[in-house]
Structures are given as structure tokens and as C-alpha cells.
MARBA-3410 file (N, C-alpha, C, O; in Angstrom, 1 decimal):
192
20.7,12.3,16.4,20.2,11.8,17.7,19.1,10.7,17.4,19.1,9.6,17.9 ~ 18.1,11.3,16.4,16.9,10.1,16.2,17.5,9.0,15.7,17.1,8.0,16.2 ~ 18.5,8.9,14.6,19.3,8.0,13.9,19.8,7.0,14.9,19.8,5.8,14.7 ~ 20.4,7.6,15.8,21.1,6.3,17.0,20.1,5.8,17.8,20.1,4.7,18.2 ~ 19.0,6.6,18.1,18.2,6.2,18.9,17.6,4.7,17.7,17.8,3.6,18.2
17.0,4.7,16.7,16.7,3.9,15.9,18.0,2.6,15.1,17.8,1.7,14.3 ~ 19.1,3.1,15.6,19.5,2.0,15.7,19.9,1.4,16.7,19.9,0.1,16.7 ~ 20.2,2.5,18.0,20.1,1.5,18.9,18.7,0.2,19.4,18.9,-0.8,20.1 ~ 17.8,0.5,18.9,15.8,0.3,19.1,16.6,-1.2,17.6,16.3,-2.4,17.8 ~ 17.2,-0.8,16.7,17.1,-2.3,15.9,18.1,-2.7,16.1,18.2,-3.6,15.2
19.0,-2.8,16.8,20.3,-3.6,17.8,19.8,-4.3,18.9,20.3,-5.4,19.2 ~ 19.1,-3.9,19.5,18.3,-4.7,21.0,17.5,-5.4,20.1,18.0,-6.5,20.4 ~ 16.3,-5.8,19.0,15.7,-6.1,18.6,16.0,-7.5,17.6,15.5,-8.6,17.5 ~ 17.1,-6.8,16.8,17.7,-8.2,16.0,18.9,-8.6,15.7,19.3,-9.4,14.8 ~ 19.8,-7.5,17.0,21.2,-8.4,16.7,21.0,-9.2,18.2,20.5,-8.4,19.1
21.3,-10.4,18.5,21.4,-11.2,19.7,22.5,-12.2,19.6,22.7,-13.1,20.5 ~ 23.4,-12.2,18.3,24.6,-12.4,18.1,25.9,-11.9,17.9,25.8,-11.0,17.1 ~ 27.0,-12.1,18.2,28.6,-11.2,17.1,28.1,-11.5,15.3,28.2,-10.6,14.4 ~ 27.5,-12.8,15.2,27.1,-12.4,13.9,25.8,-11.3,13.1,25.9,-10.7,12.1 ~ 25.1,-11.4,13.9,23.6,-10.5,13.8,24.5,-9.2,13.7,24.9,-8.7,12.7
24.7,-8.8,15.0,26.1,-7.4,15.0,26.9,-6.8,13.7,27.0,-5.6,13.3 ~ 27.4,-8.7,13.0,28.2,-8.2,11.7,27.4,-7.9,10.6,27.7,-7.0,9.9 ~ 26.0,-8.8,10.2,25.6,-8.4,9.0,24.5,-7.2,9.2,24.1,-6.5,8.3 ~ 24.1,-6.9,10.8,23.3,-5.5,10.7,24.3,-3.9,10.5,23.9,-2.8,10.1 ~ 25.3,-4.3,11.0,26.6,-3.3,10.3,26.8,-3.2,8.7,27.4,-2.2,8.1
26.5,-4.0,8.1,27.0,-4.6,6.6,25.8,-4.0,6.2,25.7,-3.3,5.2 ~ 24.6,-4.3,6.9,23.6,-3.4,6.6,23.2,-2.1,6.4,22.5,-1.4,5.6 ~ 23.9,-1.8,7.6,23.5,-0.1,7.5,24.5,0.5,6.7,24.2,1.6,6.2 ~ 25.9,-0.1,6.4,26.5,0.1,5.4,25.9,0.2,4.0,26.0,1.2,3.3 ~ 25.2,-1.0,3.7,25.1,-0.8,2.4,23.9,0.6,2.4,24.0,1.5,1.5
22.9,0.6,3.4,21.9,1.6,3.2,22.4,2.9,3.1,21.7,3.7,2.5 ~ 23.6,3.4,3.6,24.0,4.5,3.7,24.7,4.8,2.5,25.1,5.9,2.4 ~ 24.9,4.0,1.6,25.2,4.1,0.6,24.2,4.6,-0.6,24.2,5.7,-1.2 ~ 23.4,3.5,-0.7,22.5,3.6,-1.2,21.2,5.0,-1.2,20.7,5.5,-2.2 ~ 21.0,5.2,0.0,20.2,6.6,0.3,21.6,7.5,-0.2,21.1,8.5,-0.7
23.0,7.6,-0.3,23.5,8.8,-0.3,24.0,8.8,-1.4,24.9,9.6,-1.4 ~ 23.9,8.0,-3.0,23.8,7.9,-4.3,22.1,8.3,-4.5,21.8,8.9,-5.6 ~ 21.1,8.1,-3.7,19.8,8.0,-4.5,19.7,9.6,-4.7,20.6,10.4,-4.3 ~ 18.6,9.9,-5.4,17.5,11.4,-5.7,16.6,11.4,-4.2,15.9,10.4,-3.8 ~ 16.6,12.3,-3.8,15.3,13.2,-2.7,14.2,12.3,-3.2,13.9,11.4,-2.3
13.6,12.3,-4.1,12.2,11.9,-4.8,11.9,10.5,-4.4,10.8,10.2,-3.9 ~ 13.3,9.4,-4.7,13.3,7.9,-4.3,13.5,7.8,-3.2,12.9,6.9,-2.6 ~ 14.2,8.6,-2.6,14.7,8.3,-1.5,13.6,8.4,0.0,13.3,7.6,0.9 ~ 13.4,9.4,-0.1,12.2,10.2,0.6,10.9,8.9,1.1,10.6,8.7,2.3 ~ 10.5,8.3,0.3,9.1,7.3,0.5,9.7,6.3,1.0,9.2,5.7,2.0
10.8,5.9,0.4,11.5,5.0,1.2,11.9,5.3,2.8,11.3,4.6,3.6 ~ 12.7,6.0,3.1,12.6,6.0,4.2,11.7,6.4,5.3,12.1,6.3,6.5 ~ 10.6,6.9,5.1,9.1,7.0,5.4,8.7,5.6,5.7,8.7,5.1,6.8 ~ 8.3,5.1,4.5,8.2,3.2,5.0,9.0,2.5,5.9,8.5,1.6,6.6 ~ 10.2,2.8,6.0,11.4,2.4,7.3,10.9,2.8,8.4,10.5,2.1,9.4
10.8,4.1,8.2,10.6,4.6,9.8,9.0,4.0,10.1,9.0,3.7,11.3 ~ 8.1,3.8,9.6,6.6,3.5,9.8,6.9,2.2,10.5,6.4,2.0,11.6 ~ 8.1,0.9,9.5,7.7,-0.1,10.0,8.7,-0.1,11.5,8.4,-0.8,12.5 ~ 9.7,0.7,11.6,10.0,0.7,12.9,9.2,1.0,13.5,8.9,0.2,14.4 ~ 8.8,1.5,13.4,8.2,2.4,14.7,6.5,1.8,15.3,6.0,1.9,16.4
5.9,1.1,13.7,4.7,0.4,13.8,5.2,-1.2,13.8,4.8,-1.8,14.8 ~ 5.8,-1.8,13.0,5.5,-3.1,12.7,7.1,-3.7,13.1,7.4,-4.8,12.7 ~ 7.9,-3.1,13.9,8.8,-4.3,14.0,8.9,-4.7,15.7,9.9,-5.3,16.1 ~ 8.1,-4.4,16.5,8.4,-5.1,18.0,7.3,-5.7,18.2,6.2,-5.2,17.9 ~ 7.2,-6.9,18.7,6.3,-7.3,19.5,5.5,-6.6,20.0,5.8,-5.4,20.1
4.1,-7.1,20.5,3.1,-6.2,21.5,3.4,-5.0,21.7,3.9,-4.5,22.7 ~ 3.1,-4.3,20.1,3.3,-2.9,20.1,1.4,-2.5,20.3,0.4,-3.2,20.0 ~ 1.7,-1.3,21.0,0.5,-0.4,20.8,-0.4,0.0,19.8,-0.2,0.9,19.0 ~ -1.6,-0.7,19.7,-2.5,-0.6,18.9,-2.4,0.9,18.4,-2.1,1.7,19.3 ~ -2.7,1.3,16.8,-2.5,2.6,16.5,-3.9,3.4,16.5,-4.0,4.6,16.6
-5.1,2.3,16.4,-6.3,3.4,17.2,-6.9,3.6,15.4,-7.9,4.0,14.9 ~ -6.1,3.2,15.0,-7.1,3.3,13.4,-8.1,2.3,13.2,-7.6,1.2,13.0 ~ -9.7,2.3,13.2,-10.6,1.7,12.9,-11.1,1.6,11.0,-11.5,2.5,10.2 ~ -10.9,0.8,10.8,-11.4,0.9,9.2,-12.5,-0.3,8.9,-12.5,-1.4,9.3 ~ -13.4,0.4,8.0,-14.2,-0.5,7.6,-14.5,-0.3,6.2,-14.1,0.6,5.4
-15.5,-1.3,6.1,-15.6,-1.5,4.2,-16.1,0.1,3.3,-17.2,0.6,3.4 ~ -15.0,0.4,2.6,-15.8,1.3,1.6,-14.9,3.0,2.3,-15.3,4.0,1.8 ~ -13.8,3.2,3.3,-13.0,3.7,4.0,-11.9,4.0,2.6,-11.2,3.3,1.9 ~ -12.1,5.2,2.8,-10.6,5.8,1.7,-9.9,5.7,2.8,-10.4,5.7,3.9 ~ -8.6,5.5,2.4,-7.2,5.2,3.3,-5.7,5.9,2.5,-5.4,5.9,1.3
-4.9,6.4,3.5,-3.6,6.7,2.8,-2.8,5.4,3.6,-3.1,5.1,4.8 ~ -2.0,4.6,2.8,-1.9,3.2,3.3,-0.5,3.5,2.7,-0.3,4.2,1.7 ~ 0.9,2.8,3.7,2.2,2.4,3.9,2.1,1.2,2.8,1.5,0.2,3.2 ~ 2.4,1.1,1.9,2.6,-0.1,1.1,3.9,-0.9,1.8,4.0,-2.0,2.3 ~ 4.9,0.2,1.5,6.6,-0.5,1.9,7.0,-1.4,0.9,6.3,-1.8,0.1
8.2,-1.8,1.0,8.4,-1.6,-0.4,8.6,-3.1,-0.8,9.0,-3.9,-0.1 ~ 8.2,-3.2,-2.3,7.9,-4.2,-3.2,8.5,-4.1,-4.8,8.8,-3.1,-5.4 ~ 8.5,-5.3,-5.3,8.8,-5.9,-6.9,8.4,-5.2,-7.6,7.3,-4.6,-7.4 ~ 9.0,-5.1,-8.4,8.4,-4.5,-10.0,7.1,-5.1,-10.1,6.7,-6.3,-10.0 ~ 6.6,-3.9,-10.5,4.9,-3.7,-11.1,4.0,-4.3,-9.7,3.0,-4.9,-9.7
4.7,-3.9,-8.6,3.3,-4.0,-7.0,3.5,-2.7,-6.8,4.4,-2.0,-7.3 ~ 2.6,-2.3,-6.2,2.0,-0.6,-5.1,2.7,-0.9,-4.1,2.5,-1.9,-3.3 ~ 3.9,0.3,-3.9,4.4,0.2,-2.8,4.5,2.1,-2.6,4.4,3.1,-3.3 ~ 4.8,1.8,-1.3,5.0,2.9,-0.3,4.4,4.2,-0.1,5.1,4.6,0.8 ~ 3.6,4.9,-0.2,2.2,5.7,0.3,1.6,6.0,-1.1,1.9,6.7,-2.0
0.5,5.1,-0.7,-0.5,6.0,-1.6,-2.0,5.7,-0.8,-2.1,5.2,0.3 ~ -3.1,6.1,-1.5,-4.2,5.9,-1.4,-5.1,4.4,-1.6,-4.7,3.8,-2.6 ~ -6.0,3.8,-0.9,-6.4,3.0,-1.4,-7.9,3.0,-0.5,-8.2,3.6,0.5 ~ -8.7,1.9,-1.4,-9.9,2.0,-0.9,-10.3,0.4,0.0,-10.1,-0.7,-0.4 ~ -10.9,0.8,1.1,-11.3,-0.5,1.9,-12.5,-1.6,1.3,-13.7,-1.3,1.4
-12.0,-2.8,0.7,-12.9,-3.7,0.5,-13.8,-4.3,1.1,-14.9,-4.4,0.7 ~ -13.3,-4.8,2.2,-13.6,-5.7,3.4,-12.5,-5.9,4.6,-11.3,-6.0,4.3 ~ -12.9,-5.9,5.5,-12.1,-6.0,6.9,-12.6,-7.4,7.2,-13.7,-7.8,6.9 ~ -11.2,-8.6,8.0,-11.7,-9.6,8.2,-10.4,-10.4,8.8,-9.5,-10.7,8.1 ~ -10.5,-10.7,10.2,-9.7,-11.2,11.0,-8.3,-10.4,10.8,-7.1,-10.8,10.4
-8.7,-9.4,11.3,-7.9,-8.4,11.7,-6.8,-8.1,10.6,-5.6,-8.0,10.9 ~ -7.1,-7.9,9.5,-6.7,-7.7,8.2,-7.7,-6.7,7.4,-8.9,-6.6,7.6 ~ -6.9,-5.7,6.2,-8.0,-5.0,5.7,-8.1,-5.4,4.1,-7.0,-5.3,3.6 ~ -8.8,-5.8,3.5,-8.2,-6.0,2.0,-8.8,-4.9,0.9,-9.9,-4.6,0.4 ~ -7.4,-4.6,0.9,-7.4,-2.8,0.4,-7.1,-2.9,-1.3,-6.3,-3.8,-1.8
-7.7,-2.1,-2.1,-7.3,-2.3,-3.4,-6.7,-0.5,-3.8,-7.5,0.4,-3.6 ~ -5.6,-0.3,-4.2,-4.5,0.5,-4.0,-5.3,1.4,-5.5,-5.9,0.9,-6.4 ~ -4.9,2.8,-5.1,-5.4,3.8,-6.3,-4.2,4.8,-6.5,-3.3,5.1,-5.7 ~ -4.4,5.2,-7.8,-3.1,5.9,-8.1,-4.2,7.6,-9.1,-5.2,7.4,-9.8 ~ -3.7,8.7,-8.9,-3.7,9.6,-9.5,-3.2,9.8,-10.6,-3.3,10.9,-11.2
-2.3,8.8,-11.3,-1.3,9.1,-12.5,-2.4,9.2,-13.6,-3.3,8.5,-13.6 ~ -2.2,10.2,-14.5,-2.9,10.3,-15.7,-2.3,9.1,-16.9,-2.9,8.8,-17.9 ~ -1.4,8.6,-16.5,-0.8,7.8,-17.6,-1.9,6.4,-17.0,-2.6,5.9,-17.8 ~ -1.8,6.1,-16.0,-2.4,4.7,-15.5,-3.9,5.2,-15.9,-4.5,4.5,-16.7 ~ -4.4,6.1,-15.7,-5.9,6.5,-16.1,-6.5,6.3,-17.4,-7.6,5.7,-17.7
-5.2,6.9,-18.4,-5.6,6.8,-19.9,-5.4,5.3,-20.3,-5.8,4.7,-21.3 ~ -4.7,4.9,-19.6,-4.8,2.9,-19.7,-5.5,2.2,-19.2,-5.5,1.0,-19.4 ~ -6.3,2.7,-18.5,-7.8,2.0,-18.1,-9.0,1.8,-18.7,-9.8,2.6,-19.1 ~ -9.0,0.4,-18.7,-10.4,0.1,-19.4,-11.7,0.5,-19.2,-12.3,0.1,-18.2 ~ -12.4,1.3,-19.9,-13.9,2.0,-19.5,-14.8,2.0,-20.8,-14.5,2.4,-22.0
-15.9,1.5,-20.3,-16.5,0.8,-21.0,-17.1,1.5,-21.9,-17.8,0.8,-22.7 ~ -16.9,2.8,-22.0,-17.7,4.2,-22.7,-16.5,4.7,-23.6,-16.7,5.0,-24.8 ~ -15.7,4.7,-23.2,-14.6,5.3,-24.5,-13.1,4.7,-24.3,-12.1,5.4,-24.7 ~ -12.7,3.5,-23.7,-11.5,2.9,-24.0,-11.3,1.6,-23.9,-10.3,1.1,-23.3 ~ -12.6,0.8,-24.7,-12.9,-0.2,-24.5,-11.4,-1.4,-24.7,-11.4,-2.4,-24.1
-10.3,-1.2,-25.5,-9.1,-1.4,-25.5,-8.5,-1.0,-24.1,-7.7,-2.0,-24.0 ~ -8.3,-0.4,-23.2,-8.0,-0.1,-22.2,-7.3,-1.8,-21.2,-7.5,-2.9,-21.7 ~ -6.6,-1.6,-19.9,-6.4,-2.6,-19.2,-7.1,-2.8,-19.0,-7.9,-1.9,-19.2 ~ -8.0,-4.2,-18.3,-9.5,-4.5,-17.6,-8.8,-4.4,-15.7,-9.4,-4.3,-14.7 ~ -7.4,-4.6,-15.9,-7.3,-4.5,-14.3,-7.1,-3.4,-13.8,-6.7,-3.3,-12.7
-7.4,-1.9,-14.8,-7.5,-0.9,-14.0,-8.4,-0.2,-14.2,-9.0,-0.3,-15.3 ~ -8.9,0.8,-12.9,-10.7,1.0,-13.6,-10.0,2.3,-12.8,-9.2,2.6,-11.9 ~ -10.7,2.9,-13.5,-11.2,4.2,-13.6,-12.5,4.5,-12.8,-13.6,4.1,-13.0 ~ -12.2,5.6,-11.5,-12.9,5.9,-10.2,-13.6,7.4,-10.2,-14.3,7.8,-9.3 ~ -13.3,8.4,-11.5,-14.0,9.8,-11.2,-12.6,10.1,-9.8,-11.6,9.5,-9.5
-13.3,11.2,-9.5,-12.8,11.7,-8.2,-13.2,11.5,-7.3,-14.1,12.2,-7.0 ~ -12.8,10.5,-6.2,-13.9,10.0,-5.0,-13.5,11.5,-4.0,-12.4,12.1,-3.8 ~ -14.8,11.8,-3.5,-14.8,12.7,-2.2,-13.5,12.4,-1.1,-13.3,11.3,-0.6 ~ -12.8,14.0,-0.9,-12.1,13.9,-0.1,-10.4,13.7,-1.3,-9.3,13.7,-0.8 ~ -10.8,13.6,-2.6,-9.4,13.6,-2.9,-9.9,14.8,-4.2,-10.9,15.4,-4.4
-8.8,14.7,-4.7,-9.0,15.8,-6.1,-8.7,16.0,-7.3,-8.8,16.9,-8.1 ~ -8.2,14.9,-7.4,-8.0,14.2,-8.6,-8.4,13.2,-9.3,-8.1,12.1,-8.8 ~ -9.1,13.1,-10.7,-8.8,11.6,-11.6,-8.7,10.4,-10.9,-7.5,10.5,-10.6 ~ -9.0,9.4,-10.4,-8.4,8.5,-9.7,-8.6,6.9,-10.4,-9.7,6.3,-10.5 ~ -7.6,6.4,-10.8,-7.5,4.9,-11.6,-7.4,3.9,-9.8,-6.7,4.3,-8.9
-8.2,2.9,-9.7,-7.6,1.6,-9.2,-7.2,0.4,-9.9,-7.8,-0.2,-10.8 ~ -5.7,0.2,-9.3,-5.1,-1.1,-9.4,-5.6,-2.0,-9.1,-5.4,-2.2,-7.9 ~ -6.6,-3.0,-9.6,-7.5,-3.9,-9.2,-6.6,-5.4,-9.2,-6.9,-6.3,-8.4 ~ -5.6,-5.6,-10.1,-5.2,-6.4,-9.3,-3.9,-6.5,-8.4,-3.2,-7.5,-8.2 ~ -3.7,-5.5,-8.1,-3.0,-5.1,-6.7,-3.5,-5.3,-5.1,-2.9,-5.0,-4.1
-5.0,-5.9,-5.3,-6.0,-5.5,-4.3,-5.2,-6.5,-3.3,-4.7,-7.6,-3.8 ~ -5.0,-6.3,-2.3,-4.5,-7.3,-1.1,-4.8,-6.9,0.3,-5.1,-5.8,0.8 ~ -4.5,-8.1,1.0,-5.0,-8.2,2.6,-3.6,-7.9,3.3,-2.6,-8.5,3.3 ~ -3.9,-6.3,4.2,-3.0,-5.6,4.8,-3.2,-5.8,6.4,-4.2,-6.2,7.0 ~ -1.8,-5.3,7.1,-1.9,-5.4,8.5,-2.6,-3.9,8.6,-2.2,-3.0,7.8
-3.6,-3.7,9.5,-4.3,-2.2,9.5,-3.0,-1.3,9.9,-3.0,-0.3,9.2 ~ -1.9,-1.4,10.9,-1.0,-0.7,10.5,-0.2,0.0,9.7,0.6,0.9,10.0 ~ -0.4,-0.6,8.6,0.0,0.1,7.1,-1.1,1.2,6.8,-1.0,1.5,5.6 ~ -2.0,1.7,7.3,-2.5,2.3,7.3,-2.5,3.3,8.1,-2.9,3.2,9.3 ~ -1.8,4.9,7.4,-1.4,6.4,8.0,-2.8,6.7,8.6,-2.9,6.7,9.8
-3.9,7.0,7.9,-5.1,7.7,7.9,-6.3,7.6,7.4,-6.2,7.4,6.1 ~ -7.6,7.6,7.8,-8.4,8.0,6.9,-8.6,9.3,6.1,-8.2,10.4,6.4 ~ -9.1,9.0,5.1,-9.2,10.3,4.3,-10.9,10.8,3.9,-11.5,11.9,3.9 ~ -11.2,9.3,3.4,-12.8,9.9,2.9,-13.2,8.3,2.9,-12.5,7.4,3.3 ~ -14.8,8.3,2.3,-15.6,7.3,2.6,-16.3,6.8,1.3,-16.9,7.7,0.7
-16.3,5.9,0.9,-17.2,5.2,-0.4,-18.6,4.8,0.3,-18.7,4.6,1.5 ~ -19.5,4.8,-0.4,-20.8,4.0,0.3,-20.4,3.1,-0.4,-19.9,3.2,-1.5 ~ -20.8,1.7,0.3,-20.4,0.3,0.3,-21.7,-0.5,-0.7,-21.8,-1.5,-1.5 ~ -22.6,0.4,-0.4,-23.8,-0.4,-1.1,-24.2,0.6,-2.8,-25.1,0.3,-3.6 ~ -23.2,1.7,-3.0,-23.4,2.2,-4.4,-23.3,1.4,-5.2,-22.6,0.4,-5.0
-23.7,1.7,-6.3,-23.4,1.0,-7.8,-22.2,1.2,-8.1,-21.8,0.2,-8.7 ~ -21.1,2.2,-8.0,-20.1,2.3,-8.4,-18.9,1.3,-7.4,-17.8,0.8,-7.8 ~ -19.3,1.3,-5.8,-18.6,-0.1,-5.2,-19.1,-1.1,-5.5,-18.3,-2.0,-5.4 ~ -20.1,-1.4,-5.9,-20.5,-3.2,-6.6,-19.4,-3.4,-7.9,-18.4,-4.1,-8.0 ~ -20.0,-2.4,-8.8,-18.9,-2.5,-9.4,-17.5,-3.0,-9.5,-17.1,-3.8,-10.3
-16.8,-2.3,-8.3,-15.5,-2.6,-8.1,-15.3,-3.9,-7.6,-14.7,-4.9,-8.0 ~ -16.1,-3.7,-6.8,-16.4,-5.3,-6.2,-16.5,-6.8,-7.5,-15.9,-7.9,-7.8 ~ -17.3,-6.2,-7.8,-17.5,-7.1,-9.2,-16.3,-7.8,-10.2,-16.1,-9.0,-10.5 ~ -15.7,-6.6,-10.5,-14.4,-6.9,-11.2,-13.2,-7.0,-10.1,-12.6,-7.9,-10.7 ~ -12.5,-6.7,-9.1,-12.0,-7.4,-8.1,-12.1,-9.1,-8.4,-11.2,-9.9,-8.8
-13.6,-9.5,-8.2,-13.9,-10.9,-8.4,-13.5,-11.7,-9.5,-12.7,-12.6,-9.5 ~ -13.9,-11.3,-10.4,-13.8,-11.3,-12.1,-12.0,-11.9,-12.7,-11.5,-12.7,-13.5 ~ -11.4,-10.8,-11.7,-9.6,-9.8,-12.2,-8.9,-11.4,-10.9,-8.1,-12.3,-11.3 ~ -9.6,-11.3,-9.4,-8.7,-11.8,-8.8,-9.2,-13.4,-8.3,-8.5,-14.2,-7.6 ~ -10.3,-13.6,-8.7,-11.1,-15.1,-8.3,-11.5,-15.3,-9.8,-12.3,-14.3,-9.8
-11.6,-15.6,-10.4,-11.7,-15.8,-12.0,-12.4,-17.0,-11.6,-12.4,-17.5,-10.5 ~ -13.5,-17.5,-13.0,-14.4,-18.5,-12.8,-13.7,-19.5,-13.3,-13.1,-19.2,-14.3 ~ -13.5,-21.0,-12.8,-12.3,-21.8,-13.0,-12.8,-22.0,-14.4,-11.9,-22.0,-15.2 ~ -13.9,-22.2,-14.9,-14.1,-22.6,-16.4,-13.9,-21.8,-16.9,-14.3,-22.1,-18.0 ~ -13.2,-20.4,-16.9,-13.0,-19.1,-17.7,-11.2,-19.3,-18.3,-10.5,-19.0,-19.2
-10.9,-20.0,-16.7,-9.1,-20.2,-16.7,-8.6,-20.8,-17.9,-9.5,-21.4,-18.5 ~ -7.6,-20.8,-18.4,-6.4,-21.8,-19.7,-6.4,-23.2,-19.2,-5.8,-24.1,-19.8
END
């Protein structure tokens, strides 16, 4: 029943042709395929991000979702999905700055493999420099590495929830802040 209801909701929406009709049929073909070859594990976040952007990000003058975020705001954030080697589809990330109705979020991951590849300046000085190593910020419970240069300017609706809070003015957000700058605005006399 929710299945027809959501296609009927993306038939009013983007077929307004006999052609629109044919390639969004060709579409749900190929997806039905696809989800019913994949694993639970792939499949699952994926269609999580589907339903989010239905339901949040594909109509017009949809209803504000009431989520307020501001700088230094842990967030579980809708990536949806993206290229090899981008942050896609739920994870955590932390609020940089908010700024004309955009949040620019730099995405965090719990993997111990991205952690032990992180540059820190005390014991892995070979390490990546674009992933830094966070301790466990309050409100999560694990290890936590950020993708610093994954950091990007999101619609706040990709954003499920808050979770916890950074102080904005600590040494450990300057920091981030710092190398953010460093990783994603580089000093042009630094560039090749």
C-alpha cells in the first residue's frame, strides 16, 4: 500500500508525459531489480535516502521540518547517495556554520579503519591530514574520525536529528576549523 501510494505521489510529480510514463516505468523496473539482487546491509540506507528525499526534498513548498541547527550541532545527516570516495547516506556529522539557509556540515565516521588512517600529531604523524581524529564527542560512543574534506554545504533537510553539541569556541573546534581551511581553501601560494 505505502509502495503505490509513493508511486502514485512520483507519477503526479514527474511524469506529465506518455514519455515521462515510459522512462519512470523503465525506472522502477530497473530499481526493482536492483534492490531484489542487492544484500539487506546495501540495500537498506539506500532506500532510507529514497524515502527521506520523497517525502522531504522532492515537492515544491513542502513543510518546513522544524529542525533548527547551528554552529558546533552534532547531527545524524541523509547524505543520499554519491561517487566513490563521498559520504553518503546516514551518518553523523558536525555543524560548521549555517548560512543562507544551508548548513555546512563536515561528515564523521566511527570506522576504526578510517581512525587508524588519520593524521595525529602525537602518534601518526604519516597518517591522512584530511582525516582528523575527534576522541568521542558527547552524546556518541565511539572513536570518531572526520572527513574533513568531505565537509559540504547541505539543505537542512538532510538532516534526521540532533544528537549532541560541540562548543564552537573550544580549542578542539578551532582546530577543526583550522584544518577545514588549510584541507579545503588552501593558501593560493601553497597550491602547484
Amino acid at each position: 500500500r505505502i509502495l503505490n501510494e509513493l508511486k502514485e505521489k512520483c507519477e503526479s510529480v514527474f511524469c506529465k508525459t506518455a514519455s515521462d510514463r515510459k522512462i519512470f516505468s523503465e525506472y522502477l523496473r530497473l530499481k526493482r531489480y536492483l534492490y531484489s539482487s542487492a544484500d539487506l546491509k546495501t540495500a537498506v540506507p539506500v532506500m532510507i535516502s529514497e524515502l527521506n528525499w520523497l517525502l522531504k526534498g522532492s515537492s515544491q513548498g513542502r513543510k518546513d521540518s522544524g529542525i533548527r541547527v547551528s554552529t558546533g550541532d552534532i547531527v545524524y545527516i541523509d547524505f543520499g547517495q554519491a561517487y566513490q570516495y563521498e559520504m553518503a547516506y546516514q551518518h553523523y556529522g558536525l555543524v560548521i556554520s549555517v548560512c543562507c539557509d544551508k548548513a555546512f556540515v563536515v561528515p564523521m565516521t566511527s570506522s576504526m579503519k578510517a581512525y587508524r588512517a588519520a593524521y595525529d600529531s602525537a602518534d601518526n604523524k604519516e597518517g591522512h591530514y584530511n582525516l582528523m581524529r575527534i576522541g568521542i564527542p558527547a552524546g556518541l560512543n565511539r572513536p570518531t574520525t572526520l572527513y574533513l574534506n568531505d565537509a559540504r554545504h547541505i539543505n537542512p533537510d538532510r538532516i534526521i536529528c540532533k544528537v549532541s553539541r560541540m562548543d564552537p569556541h573550544s580549542r578542539l573546534f578551532h582546530e577543526i576549523y583550522s584544518r577545514i581551511r588549510r584541507i579545503v581553501l588552501p593558501d593560493p601560494s601553497e597550491l602547484n
